[in-house]
N, C-alpha and C positions, 0 to 999 in steps of 0.2 A: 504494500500500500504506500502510494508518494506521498499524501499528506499528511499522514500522520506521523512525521519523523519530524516533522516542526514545532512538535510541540515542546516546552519545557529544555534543560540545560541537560547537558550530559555527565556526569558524575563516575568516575572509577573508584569503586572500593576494594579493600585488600579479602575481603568473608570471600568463601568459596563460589566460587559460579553453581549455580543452579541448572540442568543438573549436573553431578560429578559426572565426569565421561568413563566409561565401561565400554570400552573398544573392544577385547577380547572376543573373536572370532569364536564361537560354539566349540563346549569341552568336548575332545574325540574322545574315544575308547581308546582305553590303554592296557596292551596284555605286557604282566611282567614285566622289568624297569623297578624290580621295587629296591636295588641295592643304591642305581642312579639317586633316587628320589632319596633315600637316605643320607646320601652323598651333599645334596641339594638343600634338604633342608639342615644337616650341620652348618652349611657355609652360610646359612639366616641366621643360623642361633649366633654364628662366631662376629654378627657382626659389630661392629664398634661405633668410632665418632666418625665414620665416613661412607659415604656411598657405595653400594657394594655391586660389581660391574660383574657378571658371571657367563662363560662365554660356553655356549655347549657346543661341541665340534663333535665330527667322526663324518664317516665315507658317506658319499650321498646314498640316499633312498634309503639311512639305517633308520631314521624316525628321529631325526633332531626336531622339526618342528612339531610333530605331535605329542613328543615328551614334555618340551618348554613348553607347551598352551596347556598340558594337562595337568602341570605344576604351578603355573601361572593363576590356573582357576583355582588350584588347591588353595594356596595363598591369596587370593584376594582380598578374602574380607580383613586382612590385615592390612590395608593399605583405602583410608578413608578418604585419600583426597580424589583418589580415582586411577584406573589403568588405561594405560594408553597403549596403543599398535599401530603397529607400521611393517608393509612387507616392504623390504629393503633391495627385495628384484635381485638377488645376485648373479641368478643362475636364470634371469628372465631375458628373453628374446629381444627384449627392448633399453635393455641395458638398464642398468642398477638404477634405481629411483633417487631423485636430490635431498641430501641433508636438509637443503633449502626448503625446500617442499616442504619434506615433510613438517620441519620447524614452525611453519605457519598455521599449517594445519594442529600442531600439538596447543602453540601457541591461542589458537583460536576455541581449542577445546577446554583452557582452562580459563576463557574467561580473557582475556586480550581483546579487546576492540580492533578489529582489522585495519581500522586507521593508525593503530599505533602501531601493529607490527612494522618492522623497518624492511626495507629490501634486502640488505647485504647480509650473506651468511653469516658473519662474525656478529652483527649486529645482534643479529634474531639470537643467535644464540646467547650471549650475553643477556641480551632478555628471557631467555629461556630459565638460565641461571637465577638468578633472581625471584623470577615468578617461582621458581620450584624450591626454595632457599629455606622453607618454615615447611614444604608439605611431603605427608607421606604418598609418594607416588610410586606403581609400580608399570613398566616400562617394559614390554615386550617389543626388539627388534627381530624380524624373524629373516631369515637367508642373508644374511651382509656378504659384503665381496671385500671390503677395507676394512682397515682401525679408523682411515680419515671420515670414511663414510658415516661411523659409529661415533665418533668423538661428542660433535656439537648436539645430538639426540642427548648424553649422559644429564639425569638431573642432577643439581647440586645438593638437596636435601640428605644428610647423613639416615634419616629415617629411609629411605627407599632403595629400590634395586631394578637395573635392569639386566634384564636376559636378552642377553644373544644368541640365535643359533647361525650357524656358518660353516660351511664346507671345509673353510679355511681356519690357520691356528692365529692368525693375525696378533702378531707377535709385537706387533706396536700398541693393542689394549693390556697384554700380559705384563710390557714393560711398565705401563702406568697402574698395577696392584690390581687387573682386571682378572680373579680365577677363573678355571677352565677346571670343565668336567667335560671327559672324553663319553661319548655314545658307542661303543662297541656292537658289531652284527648281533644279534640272538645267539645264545648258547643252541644246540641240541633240541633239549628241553624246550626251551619257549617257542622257539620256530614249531615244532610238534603243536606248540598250544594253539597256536596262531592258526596253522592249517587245521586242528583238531574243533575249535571254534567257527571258522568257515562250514566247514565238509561233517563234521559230524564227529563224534566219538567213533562209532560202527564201522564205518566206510574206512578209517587209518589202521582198525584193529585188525582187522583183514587183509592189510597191506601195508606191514609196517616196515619190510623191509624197502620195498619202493618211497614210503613217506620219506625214511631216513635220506634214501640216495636225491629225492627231490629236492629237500632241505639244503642240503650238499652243494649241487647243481644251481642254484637260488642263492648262496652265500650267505644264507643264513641272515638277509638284506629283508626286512620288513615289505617294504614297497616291492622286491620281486616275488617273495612270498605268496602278498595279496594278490598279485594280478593272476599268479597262477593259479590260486585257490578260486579265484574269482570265475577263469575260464574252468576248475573241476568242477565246481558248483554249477556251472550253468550248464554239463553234460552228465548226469547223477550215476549215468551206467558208464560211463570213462575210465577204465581203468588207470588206477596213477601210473602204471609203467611206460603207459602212452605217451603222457606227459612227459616222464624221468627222459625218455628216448628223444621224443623232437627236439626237449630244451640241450641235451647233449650234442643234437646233430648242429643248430646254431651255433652251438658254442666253436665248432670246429669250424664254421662256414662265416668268424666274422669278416665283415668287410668296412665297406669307407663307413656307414654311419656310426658315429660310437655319442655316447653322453660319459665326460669323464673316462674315467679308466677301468668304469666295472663292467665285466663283460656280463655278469650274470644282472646285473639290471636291464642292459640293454636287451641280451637274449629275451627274458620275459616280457617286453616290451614288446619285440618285435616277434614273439609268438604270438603273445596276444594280439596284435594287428595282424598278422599273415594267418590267424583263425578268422577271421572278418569276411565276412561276405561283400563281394565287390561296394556294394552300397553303401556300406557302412563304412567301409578301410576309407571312403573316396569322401564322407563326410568329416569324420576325423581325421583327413590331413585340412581339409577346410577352415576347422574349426578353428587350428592353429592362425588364422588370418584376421580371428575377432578382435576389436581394439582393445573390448573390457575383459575384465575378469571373469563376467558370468552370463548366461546370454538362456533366452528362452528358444521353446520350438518355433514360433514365428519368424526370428530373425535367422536359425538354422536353415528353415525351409528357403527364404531366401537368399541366403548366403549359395546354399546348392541348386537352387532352382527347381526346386521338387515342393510335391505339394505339403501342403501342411502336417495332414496327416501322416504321412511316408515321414516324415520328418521325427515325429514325434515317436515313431515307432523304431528307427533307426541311433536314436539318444536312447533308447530304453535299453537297445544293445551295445552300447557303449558303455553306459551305466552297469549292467550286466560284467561286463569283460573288465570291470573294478578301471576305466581308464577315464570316465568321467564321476564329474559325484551329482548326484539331485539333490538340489538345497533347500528352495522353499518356492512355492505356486508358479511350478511348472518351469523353476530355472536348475540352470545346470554352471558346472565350473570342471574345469581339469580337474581329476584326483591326485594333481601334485604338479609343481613346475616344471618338472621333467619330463615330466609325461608332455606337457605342451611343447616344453622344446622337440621329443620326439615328432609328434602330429610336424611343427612349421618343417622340420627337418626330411620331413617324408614327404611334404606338399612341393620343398622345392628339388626333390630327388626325382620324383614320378610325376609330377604337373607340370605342365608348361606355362612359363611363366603370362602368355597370355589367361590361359583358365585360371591363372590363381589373379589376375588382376580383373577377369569378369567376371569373378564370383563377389570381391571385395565390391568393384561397382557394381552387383546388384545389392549386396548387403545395403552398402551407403544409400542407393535408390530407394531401399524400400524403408530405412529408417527415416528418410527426406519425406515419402508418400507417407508414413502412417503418421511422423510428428505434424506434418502440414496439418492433419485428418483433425487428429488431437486436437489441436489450438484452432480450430475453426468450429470444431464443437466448444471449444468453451471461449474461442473470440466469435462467434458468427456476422458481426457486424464489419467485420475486419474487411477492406476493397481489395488490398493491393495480396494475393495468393504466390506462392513458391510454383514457379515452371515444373512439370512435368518430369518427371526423373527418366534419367536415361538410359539403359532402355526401362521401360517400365515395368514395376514390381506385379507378379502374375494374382497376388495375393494380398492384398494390404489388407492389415485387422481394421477392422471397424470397431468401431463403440456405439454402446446404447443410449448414452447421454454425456453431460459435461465430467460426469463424478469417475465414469470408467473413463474415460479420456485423462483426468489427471492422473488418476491411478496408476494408468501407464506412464506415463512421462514421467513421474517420480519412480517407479521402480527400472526406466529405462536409465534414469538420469544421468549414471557414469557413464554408459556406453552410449548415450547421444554426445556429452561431453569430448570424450576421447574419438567418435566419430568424426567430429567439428575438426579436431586437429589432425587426424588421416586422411580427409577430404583436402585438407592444406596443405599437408604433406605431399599427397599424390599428385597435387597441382588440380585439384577438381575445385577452384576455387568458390563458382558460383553454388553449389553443393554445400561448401565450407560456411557459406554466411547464411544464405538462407535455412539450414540446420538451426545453427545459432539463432538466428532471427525466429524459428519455429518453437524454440524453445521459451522465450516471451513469456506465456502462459504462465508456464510452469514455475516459473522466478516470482513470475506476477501475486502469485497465491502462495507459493512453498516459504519465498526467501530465496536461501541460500547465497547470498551475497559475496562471499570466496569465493565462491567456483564461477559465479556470474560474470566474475570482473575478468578472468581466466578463457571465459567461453567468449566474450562479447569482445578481448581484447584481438583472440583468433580469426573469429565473425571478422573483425574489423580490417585486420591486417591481408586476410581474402578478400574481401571487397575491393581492395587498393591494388592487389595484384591482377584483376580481372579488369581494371581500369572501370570498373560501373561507382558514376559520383553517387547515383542516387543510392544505392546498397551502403555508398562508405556514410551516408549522410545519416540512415537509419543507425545503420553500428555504433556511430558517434554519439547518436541519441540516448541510444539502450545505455552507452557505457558510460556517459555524463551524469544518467538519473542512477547507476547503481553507484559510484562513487559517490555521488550526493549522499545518498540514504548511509554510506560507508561511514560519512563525516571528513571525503577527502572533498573539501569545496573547491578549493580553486585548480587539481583538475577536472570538476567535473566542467567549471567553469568553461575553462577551456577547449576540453572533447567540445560543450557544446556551441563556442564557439566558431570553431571551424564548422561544424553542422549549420549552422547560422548562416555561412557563407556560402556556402553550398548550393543551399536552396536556394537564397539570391542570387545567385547566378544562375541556375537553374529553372527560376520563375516559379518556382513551388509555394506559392502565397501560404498555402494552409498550412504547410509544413515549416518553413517561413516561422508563422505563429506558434506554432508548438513549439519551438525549440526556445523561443520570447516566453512563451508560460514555462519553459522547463528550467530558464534562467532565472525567472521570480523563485522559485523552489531553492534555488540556490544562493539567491541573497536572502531568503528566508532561512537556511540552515548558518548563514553566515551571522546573521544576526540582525541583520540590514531589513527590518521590517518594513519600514514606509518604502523600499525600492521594490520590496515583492508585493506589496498590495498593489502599488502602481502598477508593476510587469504585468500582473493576475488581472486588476481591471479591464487593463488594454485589451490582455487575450482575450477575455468574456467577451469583448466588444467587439471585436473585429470577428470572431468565430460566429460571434451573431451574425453579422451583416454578409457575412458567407454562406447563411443559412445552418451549418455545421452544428446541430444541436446537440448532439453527443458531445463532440470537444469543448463545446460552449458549458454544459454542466461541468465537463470536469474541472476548467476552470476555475468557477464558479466554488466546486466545492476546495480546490486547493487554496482559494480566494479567504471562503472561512477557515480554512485550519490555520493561515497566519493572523487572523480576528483573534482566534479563539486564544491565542497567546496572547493579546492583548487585553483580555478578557469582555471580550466584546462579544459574547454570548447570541443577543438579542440580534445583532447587526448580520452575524453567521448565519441566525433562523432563516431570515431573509434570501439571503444568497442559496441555502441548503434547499427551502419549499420552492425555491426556482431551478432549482438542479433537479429535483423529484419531478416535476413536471414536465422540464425537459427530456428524461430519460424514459416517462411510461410509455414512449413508444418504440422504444431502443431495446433491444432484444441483448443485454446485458446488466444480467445479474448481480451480478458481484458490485459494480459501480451502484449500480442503484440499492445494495446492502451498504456502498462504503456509506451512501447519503445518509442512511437510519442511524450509522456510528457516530458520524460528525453530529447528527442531529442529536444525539443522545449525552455529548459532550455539552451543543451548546443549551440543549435545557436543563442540564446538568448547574452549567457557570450562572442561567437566571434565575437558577431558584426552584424551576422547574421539575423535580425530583419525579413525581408520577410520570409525568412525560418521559421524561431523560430513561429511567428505566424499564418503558417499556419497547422506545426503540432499541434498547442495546440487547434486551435479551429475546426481541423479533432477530436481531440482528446476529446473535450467536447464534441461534437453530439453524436460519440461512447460509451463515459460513459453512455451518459445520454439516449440511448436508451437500455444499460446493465442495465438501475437501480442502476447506485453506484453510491452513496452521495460523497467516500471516494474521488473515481477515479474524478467524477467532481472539487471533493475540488482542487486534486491536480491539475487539467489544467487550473481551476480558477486562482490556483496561480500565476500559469506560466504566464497567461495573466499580470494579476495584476502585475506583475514585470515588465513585456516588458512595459506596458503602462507606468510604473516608468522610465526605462530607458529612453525610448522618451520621459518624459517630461509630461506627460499628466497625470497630479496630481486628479482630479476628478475623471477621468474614473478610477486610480486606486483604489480610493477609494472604487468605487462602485463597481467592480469587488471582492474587497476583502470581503465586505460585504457580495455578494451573496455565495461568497464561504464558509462563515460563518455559514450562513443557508445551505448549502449543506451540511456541515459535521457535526453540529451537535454540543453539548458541549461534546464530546465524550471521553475527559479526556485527548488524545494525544498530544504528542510533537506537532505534526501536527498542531493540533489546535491551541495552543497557539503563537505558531510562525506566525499564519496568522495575529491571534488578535495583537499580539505584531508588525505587519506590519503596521495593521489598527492602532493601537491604535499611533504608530507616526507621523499620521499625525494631530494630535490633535482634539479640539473641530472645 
């Protein structure tokens, strides 16, 4: 919501952010490991007046990562300021992910206004330091490839710990008083237990001289283990010696593909693929091509150009053969990063690089056709539409209303994000912005103001390379109002300056005006009231005389949220029942819910209390059957004041709270001002 970030002063307190962040990926299953874990937790008890940095190493595929998160969960509720995660990409296709990054994002998780985080690595980390100076945090880095990588992640709190896992011995955390616990293969024994948990007690006891040799042959490697267990399981009448024998004949026939130096991971890898039916082996090297981490059968289906249903049934066999995993409503992820390196490594072995780039551009197409889809069910009044995608998606999901449309969009969110930036990558610029541009919506209602700034700076910088002014003119736009709501004012000033010029040379009157209203927002975040009423006036008035009665209400209602800091109540009414009239023929919801918010504020500042509370809590139902976290925040608030006003200290408590959890740590002014409500009323 734009106008509601004008209200009130922004205040950082040092009390915990609300809520504490619980990053920690889902506890796995963990067979045996219990001398590790005795190991692990000594090095807790032993520790002292300093931060205890603990690095778990051993060969890939022995289970470093699912030890460290099953020991991470063990231990959490001893660490109350919160756990943070980060996969550190070591062994990822796209190279090791940035300290930087992630720093922002940690930084943002406890509580950092995104205006303050700094750009430069040393910076953020220094701030890192600091923020984490008094709290108990616990800190999961998972797969690192450096010590430099791992360095500026360490918090300073003598109360916390982080864990690292890593291929490597990274002998520059060890010099700095960082232990290591080695993960060794499975003895005998536990390998037995692992296959015997799979497959069955019955089925090893009748073949246990084969189990042994299987064990053997699998190096006793967790992750080769499973996948073999994975493919006896899914043939019940297989004898294991069948298995013992193929995975012996790979081992003798390897060749150019390897991961590292274990041949008995790779063997099971590459039995379990050359088990695969043409269909399936030709989707999982595909899959290796996705931007995100996790992906449904929709985007599968067009990634391969098969239909939905084929699609879905052929993840089922993936899933089966232990080389994907099923997560949650219908998505899917690698069952381990190696496994994905395997898949991109067999896509560029057996595919031609033409098929592995029309597959990528039909993915891109059809995440371009269904976010279009999305954001036109929930913008329907929207003129200017995304081109056609090329060639055209044979299947695009549809949605039943505005609520499944957001739906998607927030659980697609990473992988339209990282789409945005492979489209720019591939040079598919016009692809690149209008993604970003499609994604509008989903900002518009969710938040998410980090990733915003990240996705529209992309959006922006593809528009520039495709040389279209009007696209870079939009981008400008998008990225001017999300810095604004950030609290960076003078650039969003700027972005929307040059947007300003644009249109003027362009002749884009309307557009022209909107960037004039978006400049008022930003001498209103700056403090410069009487320039954003003026700005605000003008727009109303000239969107009028264009006829433009949608952009004329919004105006209008941006018009009173800088009143309503003035406490000019009465004068907002005004402005707000002219915005409400304006919109009952505007086939947009949400704006005409912002008007009952504004409106509930300002009969709120007159006195008005019946009034004030009964638009704001028409006005929560309606968010909250739209799906915005944003729009709930803001009626939350509303409430949460009126209850201040009358007196009723508790209830406002609790109201701000919940409004806390609706919106998010989302970086915004928004946010902060709520926390800075809550946080005065003390402990």
């Amino acid at each position: 919501m734009q106008a509601r970030d004008v209200f009130g002063d922004v205040h950082l307190h040092g009390e915990d952010s609300l809520p504490t962040p619980s990053q920690l990926p889902p506890k796995p299953r963990l067979i045996d490991r219990e001398l590790v874990i005795t190991e692990l937790n000594g090095l807790r008890e032993e520790m002292s007046d300093s931060p205890l940095t603990v690095l778990v190493t051993g060969p890939a595929g022995v289970g470093k990562s699912t030890l460290s998160l099953a020991w991470a969960h063990m231990i959490s509720p001893h660490f109350s300021d919160g756990q943070l995660y980060a996969d550190l990409s070591g062994d990822s296709h796209v190279g090791p992910a940035s300290p930087r990054a992630i720093l922002g994002d940690f930084l943002h998780s406890l509580g950092v206004p995104t205006g303050l985080i700094p750009g430069e690595l040393a910076q953020r980390a220094a701030l890192y330091r600091t923020v984490t100076r008094d709290q108990r945090v616990l800190v999961l880095l998972d797969d690192a490839m450096t010590a430099a990588q791992v360095r500026p992640l360490l918090p300073s709190s003598p109360a916390s710990i982080t864990l690292v896992s890593s291929r490597y011995r990274l002998a520059g955390l060890l010099m700095q008083g960082a232990r290591s616990v080695y993960v060794d293969r499975f003895d005998a024994e536990a390998s037995l237990a692992l296959l015997r948990d799979a497959l069955g007690g019955e089925r090893l006891e009748h073949q246990q001289e084969a189990a042994a040799e299987l064990v053997e042959l699998c190096m006793r490697l967790p992750l080769a283990l499973s996948l073999a267990a994975a493919r006896l399981a899914a043939r019940p009448s297989w004898p294991l010696r069948e298995m013992v024998t193929a995975l012996a004949e790979k081992q003798k026939a390897l060749v150019a593909l390897t991961i590292g130096d274990d041949m008995a991971l790779h063997s099971a890898l590459n039995l379990s693929y050359r088990a695969l039916r043409a269909d399936a082996a030709r989707l999982y090297r595909l899959l290796g091509l996705v931007p995100g981490d996790s992906f449904g059968g929709d985007a599968a289906a067009a990634l391969a150009g098969i239909p939905k249903t084929e699609s879905r049934r052929l993840l089922g066999e993936l899933t089966d053969a232990n080389l994907l995993t099923d997560i949650a409503d219908g998505r899917y992820r690698f069952h381990h990063t190696l496994v994905r390196i395997h898949a991109t490594q067999l896509a560029e072995a057996e595919d031609q690089s033409e098929e592995r780039d029309l597959a990528v551009q039909r993915l891109l197409g059809w995440y371009l056709a269904t976010a279009a889809r999305a954001e036109r069910r929930l913008r329907p009044y929207r003129t200017h539409l995304p081109r056609d995608a090329e060639p055209p998606p044979a299947e695009v999901t549809d949605f039943g209303g505005p609520e499944d449309a957001l739906e998607w969009l927030e659980a697609e969110r990473m992988n339209l994000s990282a789409a945005v930036t492979l489209a720019h990558e591939r040079g598919r610029e016009a692809t690149s912005w209008e993604l970003a541009d499609s994604m509008w919506a989903l900002f518009l209602h969710m938040g998410h103001y980090v990733e915003r700034v990240d996705v529209e700076e992309t959006g922006l910088a593809a528009a520039r390379s495709c040389g279209d002014a009007y696209a870079e003119g939009k981008m400008l736009n998008r990225l001017g109002l999300t810095l604004n709501a950030l609290g960076r004012h003078d650039e969003a000033a700027a972005r929307l300056e040059e947007a300003l010029a644009i249109w003027r040379r362009l002749g884009e009157r309307e557009r022209e005006i909107g960037s004039l209203r978006r400049l008022g927002l930003v001498a209103a975040g700056r403090g410069d009231l009487d320039l954003a009423i003026s700005r605000l006036t003008d727009a109303s008035t000239a969107f009028h005389e264009l006829g433009a009665d949608r952009k004329t209400a919004l105006a209008l209602i941006d018009l009173a949220g800088v009143l309503l800091t003035q406490e000019r109540g009465l004068d907002a009414v005004v402005h707000l029942e002219r915005a409400r009239r304006l919109l009952r023929s505007v086939d947009d919801p949400y704006n005409r819910t912002r008007v009952r918010i504004f409106l509930g504020y300002a009969h709120a500042d007159s006195g008005n209390y019946d009034d004030a509370d009964r638009e704001l809590r028409v006005a929560l139902e309606e968010m909250s059957e739209l799906g915005s976290s944003a729009g709930r925040a803001a009626a939350l608030e509303g409430l949460g004041r009126l209850a201040e006003r009358e007196g009723n200290r508790g209830e406002a408590r609790r109201i701000y709270e919940t409004a806390l959890e609706a919106i998010g740590q989302d970086g915004s002014i928004g946010y902060f001002r709520i926390k800075a409500r809550l946080d005065a009323f003390g402990d």
